[in-house]
N, C-alpha and C positions, 0 to 999 in steps of 0.2 A: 576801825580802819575801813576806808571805801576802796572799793576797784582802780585797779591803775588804767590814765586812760590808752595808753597801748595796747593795739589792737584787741579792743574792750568788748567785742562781739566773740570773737572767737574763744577770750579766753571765758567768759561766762558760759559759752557752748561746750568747751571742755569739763568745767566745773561742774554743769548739770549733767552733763552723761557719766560721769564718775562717780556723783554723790546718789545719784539712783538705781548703782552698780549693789548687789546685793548682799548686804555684811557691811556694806563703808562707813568707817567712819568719817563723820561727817567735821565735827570739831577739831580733827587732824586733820581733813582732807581743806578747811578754810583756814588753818596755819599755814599750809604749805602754797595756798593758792595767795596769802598776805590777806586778808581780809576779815572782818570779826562776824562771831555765828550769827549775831543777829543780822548782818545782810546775806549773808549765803542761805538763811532760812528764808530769810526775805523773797530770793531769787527765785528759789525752788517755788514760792507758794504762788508767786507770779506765774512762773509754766507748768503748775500744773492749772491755774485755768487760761493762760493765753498760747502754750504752746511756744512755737518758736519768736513770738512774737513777743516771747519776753527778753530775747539779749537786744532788743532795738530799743531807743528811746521812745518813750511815748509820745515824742511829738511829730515821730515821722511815722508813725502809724495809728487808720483808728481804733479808737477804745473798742470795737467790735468790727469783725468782719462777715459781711452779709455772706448767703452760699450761691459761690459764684458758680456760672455753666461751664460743663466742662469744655474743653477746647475739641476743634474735631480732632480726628484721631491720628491723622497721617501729620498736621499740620503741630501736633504736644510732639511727637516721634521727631521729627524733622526737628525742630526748636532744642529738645534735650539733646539731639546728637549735635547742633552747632553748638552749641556750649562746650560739648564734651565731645570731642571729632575721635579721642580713642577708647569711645563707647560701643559696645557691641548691642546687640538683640537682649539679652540676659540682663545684662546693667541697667538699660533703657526700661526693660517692663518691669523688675522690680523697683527702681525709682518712681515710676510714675504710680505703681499700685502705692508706694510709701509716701507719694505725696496726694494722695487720697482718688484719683481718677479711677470710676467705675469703667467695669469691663475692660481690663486693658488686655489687650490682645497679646497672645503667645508670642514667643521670642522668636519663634520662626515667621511670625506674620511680620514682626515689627525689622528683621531682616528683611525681607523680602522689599518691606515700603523703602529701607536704607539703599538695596542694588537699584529699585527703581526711581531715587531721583540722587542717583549719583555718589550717593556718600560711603560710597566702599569700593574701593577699586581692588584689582583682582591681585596684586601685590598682598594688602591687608588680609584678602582670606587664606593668601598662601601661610602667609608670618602667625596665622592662629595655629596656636595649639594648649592640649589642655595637659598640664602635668599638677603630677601627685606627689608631695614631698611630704617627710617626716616633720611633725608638728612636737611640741613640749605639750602635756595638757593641762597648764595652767600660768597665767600671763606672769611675768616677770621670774620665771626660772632661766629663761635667759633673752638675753638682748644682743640684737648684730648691728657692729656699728662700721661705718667706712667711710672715704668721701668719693663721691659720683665724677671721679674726674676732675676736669677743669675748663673752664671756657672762658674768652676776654670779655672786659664791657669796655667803655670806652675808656674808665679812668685809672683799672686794675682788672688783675687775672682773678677770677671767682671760684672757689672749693668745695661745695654743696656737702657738707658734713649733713649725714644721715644715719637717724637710728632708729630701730625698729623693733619691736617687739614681739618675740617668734612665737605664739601662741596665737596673740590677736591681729597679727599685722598692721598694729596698732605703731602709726608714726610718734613719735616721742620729740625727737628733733629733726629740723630739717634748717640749717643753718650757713647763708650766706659767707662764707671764711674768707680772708684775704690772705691765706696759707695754710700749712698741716701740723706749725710747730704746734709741743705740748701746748706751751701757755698763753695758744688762742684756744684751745679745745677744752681745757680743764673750765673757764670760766663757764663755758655753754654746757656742761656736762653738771656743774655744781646745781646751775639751773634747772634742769632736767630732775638731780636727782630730790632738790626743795620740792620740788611740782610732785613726781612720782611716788618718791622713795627708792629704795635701792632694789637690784635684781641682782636673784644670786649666782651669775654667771653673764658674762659678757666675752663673746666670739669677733674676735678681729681679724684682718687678714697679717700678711707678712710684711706690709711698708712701714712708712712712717706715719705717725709716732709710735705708733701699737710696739712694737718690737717686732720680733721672729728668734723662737726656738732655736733656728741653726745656725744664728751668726754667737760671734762669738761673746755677746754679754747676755745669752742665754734667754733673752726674749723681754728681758728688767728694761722696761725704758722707762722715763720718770715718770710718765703719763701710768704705765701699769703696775709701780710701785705705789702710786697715790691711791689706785684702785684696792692690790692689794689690801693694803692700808686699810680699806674702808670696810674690807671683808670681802670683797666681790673675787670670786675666781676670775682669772682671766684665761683665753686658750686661745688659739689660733689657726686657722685655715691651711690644711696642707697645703705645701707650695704649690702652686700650678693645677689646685683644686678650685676655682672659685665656687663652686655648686656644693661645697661646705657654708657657706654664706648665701645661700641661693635663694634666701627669700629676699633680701636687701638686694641683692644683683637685679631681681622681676621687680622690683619697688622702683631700680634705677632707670628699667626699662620704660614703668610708669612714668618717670619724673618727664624722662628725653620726648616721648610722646605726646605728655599734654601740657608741659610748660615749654619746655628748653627750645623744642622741632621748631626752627624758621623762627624763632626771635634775638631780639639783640638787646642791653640793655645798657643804661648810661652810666651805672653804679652797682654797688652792692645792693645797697640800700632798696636801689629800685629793683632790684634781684629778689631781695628779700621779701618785698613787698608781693613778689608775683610767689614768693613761696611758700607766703603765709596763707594766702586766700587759696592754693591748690590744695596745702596740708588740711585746711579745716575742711574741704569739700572731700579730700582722702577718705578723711576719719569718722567722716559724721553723714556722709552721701551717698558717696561712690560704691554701691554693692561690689562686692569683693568673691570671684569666681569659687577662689577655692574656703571660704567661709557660707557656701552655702548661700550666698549672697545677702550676708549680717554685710553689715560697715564694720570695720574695726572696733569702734568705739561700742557698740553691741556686745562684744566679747573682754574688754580691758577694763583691769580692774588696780586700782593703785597697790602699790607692794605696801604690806602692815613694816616693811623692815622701813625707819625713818633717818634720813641724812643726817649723821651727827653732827654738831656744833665743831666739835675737835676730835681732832683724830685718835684712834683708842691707843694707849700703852702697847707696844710689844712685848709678847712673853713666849714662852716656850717651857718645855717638861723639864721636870727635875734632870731628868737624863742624858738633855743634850748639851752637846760642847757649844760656847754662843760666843762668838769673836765678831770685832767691830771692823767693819768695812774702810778702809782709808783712798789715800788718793790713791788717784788712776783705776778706783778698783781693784785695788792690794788686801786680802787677807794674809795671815796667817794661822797654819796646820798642822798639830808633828809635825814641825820643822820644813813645813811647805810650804812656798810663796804662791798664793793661786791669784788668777785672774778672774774674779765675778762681773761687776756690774759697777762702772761709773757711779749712776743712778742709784747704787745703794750707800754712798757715801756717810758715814758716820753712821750708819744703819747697824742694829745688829743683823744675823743670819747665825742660823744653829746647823750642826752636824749632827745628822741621827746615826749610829751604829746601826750596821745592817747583822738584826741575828742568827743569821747562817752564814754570814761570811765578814770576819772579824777586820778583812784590811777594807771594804766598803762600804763609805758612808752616804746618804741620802743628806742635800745641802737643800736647808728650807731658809724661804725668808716667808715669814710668820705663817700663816697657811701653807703659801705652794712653795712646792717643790719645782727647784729648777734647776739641780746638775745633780749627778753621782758622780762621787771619785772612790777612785782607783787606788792605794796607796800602792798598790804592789805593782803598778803599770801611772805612775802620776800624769806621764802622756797621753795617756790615755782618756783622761777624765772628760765626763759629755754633760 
């Protein structure tokens, strides 16, 4: 099986910084990518002697490249910040030392050349600042996913589904939506998890699809019952906390800065296109402040857990009571009508007795947990 050719650079640039991540499997890592070992070996033997000049075709590049003079120095500075206008000092020197330029001047010099021809105005150094947030330490214990708003193009209103991976800052998906229902989001999330594999914990906020803990189907919406389903914990952002998702929130601040600010576009499509070539420049370019200035793709490593074909059996313990979900989200309990979850429809869910207090039970569907009731107060139940 050969490469698809849909955006056929980027995804070989993803393939090689994954399969040189250390421990990967490789023969898993070109299932998931569709392709057979012997071209993914192929790819690899290619960059390790051409370098980046192996996701291009050979006929738009030559078979060797002579060693060219560097550029002068104010005039590499200037050049990398019009590419990248929401580049600071920091991003700028270590880019340019990663793309091989001797002697590159400190980050305070390479600011200084920025105030002097204009490319920082005093707005931008008010808006810096450096923060420190709580990291996982090790990629795919959990993933933050959301969408960046919305904005029009000429033919429909656009949804910037994004997700992120809170270890490496590693973008996963960045995807043009023409809405927030579930079943545009499941198809590009199924993708994601062929490519990746699965992570065992995914942070949403309180809109739609995700659910929300405090409305009244207990946070189940079909999007995090399917999740469930696959194993994946699911949790959620306290209300009117977005700095619970706070690396996706600076990811969106990323986005509005170096794509979105002052353009317009005719389609999705053509949306998408501008957010393919920002993601691959995210993940594989763009030093990253608070990683010490790695790229993402530096630190991301594929999850060993693999997206199942079909979804596993539900089961539960010898010990709990398991009643099947009907319409409206109608069980039945000791003789109690409750209200769970639409979205669990023909589902089971079990009751665990709680053993210190004989009228409270803990209500799971398959992993989580997502109500206690009350028998002795049944209004009560949360």
């Amino acid at each position: 099986m050969t490469w698809q050719p849909k955006d056929l650079m980027d995804i070989k640039r993803d393939f090689v910084a994954l399969a040189l991540q250390e421990g990967c499997n490789r023969r898993e890592l070109c299932r998931r990518f569709g392709i057979s070992p012997k071209t993914g070996y192929a790819l690899l033997a290619r960059h390790a002697q051409e370098g980046s000049a192996a996701y291009v075709p050979r006929s738009r590049r030559p078979a060797g490249s002579p060693t060219r003079t560097s550029p002068e120095v104010e005039k590499a500075v200037t050049d990398l910040r019009t590419m990248h206008p929401a580049w600071g000092g920091r991003k700028i020197a270590r880019r340019l030392a990663d793309l091989g330029m001797d002697k590159v001047p400190p980050a305070s010099t390479i600011t200084a050349i920025l105030h002097r021809h204009g490319l920082i105005s005093p707005q931008a150094s008010l808006a810096a600042q450096h923060w420190q947030r709580f990291e996982h330490e090790r990629p795919n214990a959990l993933w933050q996913i959301d969408f960046k708003g919305d904005f029009a193009t000429e033919q429909a209103r656009c949804y910037p589904l994004t997700l992120l991976d809170d270890h490496s800052r590693f973008n996963l998906a960045l995807q043009a939506c023409s809405g927030v229902a579930a079943s545009g989001v499941q198809p590009h999330l199924s993708q994601v998890f062929q490519r990746y594999g699965l992570p065992m914990r995914i942070n949403a906020d309180n809109g739609a699809p995700w659910g929300s803990p405090r409305r009244a189907e207990h946070g189940l919406s079909e999007l995090s019952v399917w999740l469930i389903r696959l194993g994946i914990r699911v949790s959620h952002s306290a209300p009117y906390h977005p700095q619970t998702n706070g690396k996706i929130e600076r990811f969106h601040r990323s986005l509005q800065a170096e794509v979105l600010a002052g353009r317009s576009f005719a389609n999705l499509q053509q949306a998408q296109t501008a957010f393919e070539h920002w993601r691959d420049v995210y993940n594989h370019d763009r030093p990253h402040d608070a990683l010490n200035l790695q790229t993402p793709a530096m630190r991301y490593q594929p999850s060993l857990i693999s997206y199942p074909q079909t979804l596993p059996p539900i089961e539960y313990p010898d010990g709990d009571t398991v009643a099947l979900v009907k319409w409206n989200g109608e069980v039945h309990f000791k003789g109690n009508k409750l209200r769970v979850s639409s979205a669990l429809l023909k589902l089971p869910i079990a009751f665990r007795a709680d053993a210190e207090n004989h009228d409270c039970y803990d209500v799971f569907f398959c992993h989580h947990r997502f109500m206690r009731l009350d028998l002795s107060a049944p209004a009560a139940a949360v």
